[in-house]
N, C-alpha and C positions, 0 to 999 in steps of 0.2 A: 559294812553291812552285809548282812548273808540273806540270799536270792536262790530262791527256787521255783523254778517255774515248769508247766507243762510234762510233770516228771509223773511218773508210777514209781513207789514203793510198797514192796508187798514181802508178805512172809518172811517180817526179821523176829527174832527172839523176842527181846523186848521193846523196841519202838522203830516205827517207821522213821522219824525223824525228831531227834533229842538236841534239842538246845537248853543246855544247862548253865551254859555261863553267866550271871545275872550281868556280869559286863556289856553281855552282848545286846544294842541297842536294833531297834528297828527293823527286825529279819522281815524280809517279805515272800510270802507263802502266795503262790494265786495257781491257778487252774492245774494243781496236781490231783494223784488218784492215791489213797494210802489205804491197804486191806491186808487184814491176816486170813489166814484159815484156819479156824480151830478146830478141822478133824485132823489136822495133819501134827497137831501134838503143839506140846509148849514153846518150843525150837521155830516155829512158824506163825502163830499164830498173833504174833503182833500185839501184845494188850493195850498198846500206846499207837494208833494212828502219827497222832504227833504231840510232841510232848515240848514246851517250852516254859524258861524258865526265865529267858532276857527280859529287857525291858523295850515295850511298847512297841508289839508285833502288827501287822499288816497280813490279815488271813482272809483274800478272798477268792471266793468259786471252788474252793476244795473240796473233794470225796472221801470221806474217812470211812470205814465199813470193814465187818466182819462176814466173809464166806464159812457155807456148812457150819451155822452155829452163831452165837453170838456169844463177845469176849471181852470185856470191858470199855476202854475208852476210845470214842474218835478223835477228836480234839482237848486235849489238857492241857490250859494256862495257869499256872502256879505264880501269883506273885508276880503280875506283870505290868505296874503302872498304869496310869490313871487314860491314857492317850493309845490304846490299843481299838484295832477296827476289826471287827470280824464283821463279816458279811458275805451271803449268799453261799454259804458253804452247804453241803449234803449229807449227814451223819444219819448212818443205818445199822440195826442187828450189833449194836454196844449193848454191852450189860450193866454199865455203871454212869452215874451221874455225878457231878459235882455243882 
């Protein structure tokens, strides 16, 4: 099981944190900070806060946000079973919905 806690990621290319393996069961995300900056070009600005793709994530107290600008996604769950908990997270300054 993959555990992130208490972490800042900020100004990567394309995601703060990409979990793609639908292998992957039960990641637990809780009180991180994840932000791009989109004045500072495509190489920073993060379009993905966080992107997961496993099954039945655990996503609480998170910061997802775009500085100078707003830039797609805070939070993106693609396909991720029935038994996932999001809660209390804070998503700001995104440009896209799903």
């Amino acid at each position: 099981m993959f555990s992130l806690q208490n972490s800042i990621v900020y100004e990567n290319a394309n995601s703060g944190l990409n979990i793609t393996d639908v292998a992957s069961v039960n990641a637990l995300l809780t009180d991180n900070i994840f932000y791009g900056d989109v004045s500072a070009g495509e190489n920073r600005n993060q379009n993905f806060g966080v992107y997961i793709r496993g099954t039945d994530p655990t996503v609480l107290r998170n910061q997802a946000y775009h500085i100078n600008g707003s830039q797609q996604y805070g939070i993106y769950l693609d396909n991720v079973g029935s038994n996932v908990v999001v809660r209390d997270n804070l998503l700001f300054n995104n440009s896209d919905t799903v």
